[in-house]
N, C-alpha and C positions, 0 to 999 in steps of 0.2 A: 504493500500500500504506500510504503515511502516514495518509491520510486514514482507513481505513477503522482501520488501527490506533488512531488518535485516537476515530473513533468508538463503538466497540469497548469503548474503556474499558482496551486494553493497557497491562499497566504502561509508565510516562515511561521507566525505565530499561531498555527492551529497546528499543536504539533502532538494531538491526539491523533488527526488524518496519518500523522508516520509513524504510529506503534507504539509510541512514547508515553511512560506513565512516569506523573510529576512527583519530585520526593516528598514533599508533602500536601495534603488536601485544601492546607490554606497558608499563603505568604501576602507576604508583605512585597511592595515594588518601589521601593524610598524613592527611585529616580520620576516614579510617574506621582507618587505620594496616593498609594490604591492599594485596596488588600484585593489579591485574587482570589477565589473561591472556584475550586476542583471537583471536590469528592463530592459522590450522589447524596450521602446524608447528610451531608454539609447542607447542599442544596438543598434537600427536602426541607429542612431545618427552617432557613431562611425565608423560605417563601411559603412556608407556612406559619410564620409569627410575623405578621405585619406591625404589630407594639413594638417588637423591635427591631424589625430591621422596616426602617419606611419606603417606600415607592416615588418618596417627593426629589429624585434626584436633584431635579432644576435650585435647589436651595443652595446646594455646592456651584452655582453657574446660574449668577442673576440676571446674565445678560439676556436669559431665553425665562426668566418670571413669568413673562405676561403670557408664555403658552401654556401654563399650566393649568388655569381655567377649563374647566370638562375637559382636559386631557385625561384620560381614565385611566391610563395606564401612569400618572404622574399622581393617583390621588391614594389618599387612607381612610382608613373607614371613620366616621362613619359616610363622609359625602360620598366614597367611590362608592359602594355598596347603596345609597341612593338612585345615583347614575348609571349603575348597571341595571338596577331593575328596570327602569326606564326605557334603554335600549334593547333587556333581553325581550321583552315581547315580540320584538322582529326577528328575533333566531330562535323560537319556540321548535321541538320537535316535531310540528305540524308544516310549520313555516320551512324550514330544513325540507322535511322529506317532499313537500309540494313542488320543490322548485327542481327536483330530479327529470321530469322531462324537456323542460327550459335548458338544463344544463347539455341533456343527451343533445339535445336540438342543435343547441348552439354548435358542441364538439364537433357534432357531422355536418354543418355548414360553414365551420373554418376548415377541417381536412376535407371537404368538396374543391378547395382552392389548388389543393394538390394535385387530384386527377391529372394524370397522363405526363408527372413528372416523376424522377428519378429521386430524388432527393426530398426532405423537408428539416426544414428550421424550429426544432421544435418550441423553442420559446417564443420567438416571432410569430410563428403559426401560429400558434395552438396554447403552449402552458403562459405567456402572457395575457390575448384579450381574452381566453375562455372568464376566465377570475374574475377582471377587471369589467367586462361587461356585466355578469352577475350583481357585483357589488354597487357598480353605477345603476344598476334596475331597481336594483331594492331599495336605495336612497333616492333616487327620482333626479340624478345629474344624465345629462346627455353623455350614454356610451360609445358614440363616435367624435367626443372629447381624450379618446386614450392615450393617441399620441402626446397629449400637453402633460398628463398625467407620466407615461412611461419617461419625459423627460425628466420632470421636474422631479421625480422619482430614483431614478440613477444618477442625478445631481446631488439630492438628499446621502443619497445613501453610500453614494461611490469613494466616500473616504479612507484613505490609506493609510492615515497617520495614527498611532499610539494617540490619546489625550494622556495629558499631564496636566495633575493639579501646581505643581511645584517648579517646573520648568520651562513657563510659558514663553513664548515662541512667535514672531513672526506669521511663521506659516501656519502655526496653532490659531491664531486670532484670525489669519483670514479663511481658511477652515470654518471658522464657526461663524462670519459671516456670510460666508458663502451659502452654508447649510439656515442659516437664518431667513436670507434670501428667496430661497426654494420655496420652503415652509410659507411665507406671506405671499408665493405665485401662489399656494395653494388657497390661504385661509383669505383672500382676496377674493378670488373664484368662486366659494363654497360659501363668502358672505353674500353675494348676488344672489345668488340663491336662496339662503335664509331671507333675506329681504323680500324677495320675489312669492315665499308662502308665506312671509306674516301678510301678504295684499291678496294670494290667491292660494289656499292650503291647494294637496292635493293627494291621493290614496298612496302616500308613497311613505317612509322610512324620514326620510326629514321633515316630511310637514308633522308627523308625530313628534318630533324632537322639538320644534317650534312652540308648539300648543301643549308637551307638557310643564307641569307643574313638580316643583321641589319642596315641601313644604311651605301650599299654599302659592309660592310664587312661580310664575314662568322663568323656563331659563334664560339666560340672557345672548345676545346674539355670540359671545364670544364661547360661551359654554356651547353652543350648539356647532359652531363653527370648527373648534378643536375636539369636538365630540365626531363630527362626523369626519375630521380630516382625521385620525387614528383609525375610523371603520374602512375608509376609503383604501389608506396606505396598505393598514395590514390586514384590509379582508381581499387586497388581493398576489399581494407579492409572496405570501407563507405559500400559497398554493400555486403560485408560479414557480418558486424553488422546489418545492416537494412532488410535483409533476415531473419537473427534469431530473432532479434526482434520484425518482425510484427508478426511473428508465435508463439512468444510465448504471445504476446501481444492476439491475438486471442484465444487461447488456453485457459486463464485467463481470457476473458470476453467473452464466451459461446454463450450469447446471440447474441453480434458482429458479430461471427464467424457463426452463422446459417443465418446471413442477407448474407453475403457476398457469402456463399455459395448458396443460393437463388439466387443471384443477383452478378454478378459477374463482373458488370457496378462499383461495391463498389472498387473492386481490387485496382483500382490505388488510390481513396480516404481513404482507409485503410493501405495502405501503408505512405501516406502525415500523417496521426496520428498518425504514428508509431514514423515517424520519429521529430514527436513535442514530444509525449509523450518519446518516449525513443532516445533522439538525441543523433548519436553515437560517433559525436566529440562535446565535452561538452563543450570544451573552447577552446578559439583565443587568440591572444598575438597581442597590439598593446602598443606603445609611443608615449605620446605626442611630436607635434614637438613646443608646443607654452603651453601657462598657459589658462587654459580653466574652464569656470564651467559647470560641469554634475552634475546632478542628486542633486541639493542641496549644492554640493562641490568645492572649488575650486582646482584645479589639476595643479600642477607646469608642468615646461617642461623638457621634457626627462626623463619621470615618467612612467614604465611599468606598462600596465594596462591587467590585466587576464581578458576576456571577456567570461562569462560564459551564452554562447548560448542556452544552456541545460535548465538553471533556468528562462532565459529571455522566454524561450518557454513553461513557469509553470505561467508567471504574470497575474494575474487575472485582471490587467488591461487593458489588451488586450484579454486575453482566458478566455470567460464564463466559470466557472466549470472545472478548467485547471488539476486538479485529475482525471476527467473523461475522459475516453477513448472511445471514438466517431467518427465511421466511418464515418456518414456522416457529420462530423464538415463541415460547412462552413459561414464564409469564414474560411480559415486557414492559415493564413501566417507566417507561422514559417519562424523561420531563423537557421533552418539546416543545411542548404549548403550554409549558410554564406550570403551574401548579399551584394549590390551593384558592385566594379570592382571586389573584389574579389571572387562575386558567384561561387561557383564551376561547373567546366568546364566542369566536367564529369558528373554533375546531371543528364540530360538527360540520363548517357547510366546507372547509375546506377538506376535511376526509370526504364527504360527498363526490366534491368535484374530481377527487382526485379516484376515486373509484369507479364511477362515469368513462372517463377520460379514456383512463389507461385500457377497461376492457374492451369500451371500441378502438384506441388504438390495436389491442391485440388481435381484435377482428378483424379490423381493415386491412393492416399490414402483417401477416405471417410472417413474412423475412425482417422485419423491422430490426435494424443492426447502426451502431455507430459509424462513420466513414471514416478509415484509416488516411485516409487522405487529408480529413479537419477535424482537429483533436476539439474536444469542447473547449469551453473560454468560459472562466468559472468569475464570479465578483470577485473585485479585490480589494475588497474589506474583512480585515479583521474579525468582525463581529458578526457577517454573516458567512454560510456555507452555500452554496447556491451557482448553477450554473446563469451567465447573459445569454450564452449561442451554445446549443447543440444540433450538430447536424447529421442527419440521419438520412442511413437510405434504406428507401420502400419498396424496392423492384430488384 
């Protein structure tokens, strides 16, 4: 796996992708001023005591405050747990399992575009707009908007650099401008819209976000605004990375890949060891709100701690054989979509899609194989695991 990850182009620092297990579960990074977090009970740990370890990172980096407002994934209870109930009405298990013909629909009128060629792009095709139209239906934004989205998108997210609390930097500060930038293409865009249903609601995901109420009061445009720019972002990029990943996950282990086309009961289990094996947000951001000991350590308070879910999903102390890629792993409890309040909210419609997806890819394309000729082209960021371009041939 080193090798291929070297080749690959994987970032140096996911050095779970080459075999490597770290000597201990939790350190210290004096140069970046960051404790890292490794080990899976480490993690369980944290992301299941919200008392103390908080989700409010932005407090460590005031320059990005004012997005904290219904950011849900920036809030603690009791307001997040307000806010989520509010939104989950729209990912109900009703809402989820109704929108599986929509999804089939779509899949087979993006690979209709393929007919009668050699080759397809599978993120381009297929695991980028499938997601990203979904997620624009359900909110009521124009999904033939996706190109401004896929930019602003891999502008957000396409950062290379280490952050440093203690070391700040030039290219750090324009970094976080930069990424500032993006963020207000978005919450610019997604305020016309808010504005556009307090004049006209309409049967959609944000005219409900408009018209509810928080204790008694309506939310206000900025809570609706960073309320629906975090569904938009990560109800569609988890499932564009996890799409390409289990395919290419399959592709690379041959054998995997002839069980599941056998058996196709495997689908949604080949999917769960994708997303341990290649989890596509690698790391979480939490603070202490107290002095705590993890993993061996003791940990002051208001001490940012990088939560690397990716490596915690490699610990042998929890994953027999955590190198090997194994469809029928069970049990499997990764913590890919995070865990406890903060579970992600959209898992359900992203294992959906990505179930969909994959078994009409398997349909369509029998020979469906990587191209030795164009290796994939993965992010190169740190924090996420995720292919941009995989290319694949169908014939």
């Amino acid at each position: 796996m080193s090798a291929l990850a070297d080749t690959w182009g994987i970032h140096e620092q996911q050095f779970w992708l080459r075999g490597e297990i770290p000597e201990t579960p939790v350190e210290y990074k004096p140069e970046l001023g960051l404790w890292h977090v490794y080990g899976y009970p480490e993690t369980v740990r944290i992301l299941g005591d919200p008392a103390t370890f908080s989700s409010n990172t932005n407090r460590k980096m005031p320059d990005v405050e004012g997005f904290t407002e219904g950011n849900i994934i920036q809030l603690d209870p009791p307001e997040h747990r307000k806010l989520r109930n509010l939104v989950s009405h729209g990912f109900t298990p009703k809402v989820i399992a109704n929108l599986e013909p929509r999804i089939a629909e779509l899949t087979n009128e993006l690979l209709d575009a393929a007919d009668g060629r050699d080759q397809l792009e599978l993120v381009n095709d297929l695991a980028y707009p499938l997601p990203v139209i979904v997620i624009a239906e359900l909110l009521g934004v124009p999904a033939s908007d996706r190109e401004l989205f896929k930019k602003w998108v891999d502008n957000l997210l396409g950062r290379t650099q280490q952050f440093s609390l203690t070391e700040k930097s030039e290219e750090q500060d324009r970094m976080m401008r930069d990424a500032l930038e993006e963020v207000k293409h978005f919450t610019d865009y997604l305020g016309e819209h808010v504005a556009e249903r307090r004049r006209n609601p309409r049967e959609d995901l944000l005219s409900k976000l408009v018209e509810s109420e928080v204790d008694t009061e309506r939310l206000t445009d900025a809570q609706v605004v960073n309320f629906a720019l975090i569904l938009l972002i990560a109800g569609h990029i988890t499932t564009t990375m996890l799409l390409g990943n289990t395919v290419l996950c399959l592709d690379r282990h041959p054998e995997q890949a002839r069980r599941v086309r056998a058996d196709r009961s495997l689908v949604p289990s080949a999917i769960e060891e994708s997303l341990r094996y290649f989890s596509p947000f690698a790391a979480l951001g939490r603070i202490t709100n107290s002095e705590v000991e993890l993993g061996g350590q003791t940990i002051p308070a208001e001490e940012l701690l990088l939560v690397w879910i990716a490596a915690a999903n490699r610990d042998p102390r929890q994953f027999p054989d955590p190198g090997v890629f194994d469809v029928s792993r069970d049990p499997n409890p990764h913590v890919a979509f995070g865990r406890g309040i903060h579970f992600c909210i959209g898992a359900p419609l992203a294992r959906l899609e990505g179930r969909v997806a994959l078994n009409i890819l398997l349909d369509r394309f029998p020979s469906l194989r990587t191209d030795p000729q164009a290796p994939p082209i993965f992010r190169p960021s740190p924090n996420m695991t995720g292919v941009n371009k995989l290319p694949l041939l169908i014939s």
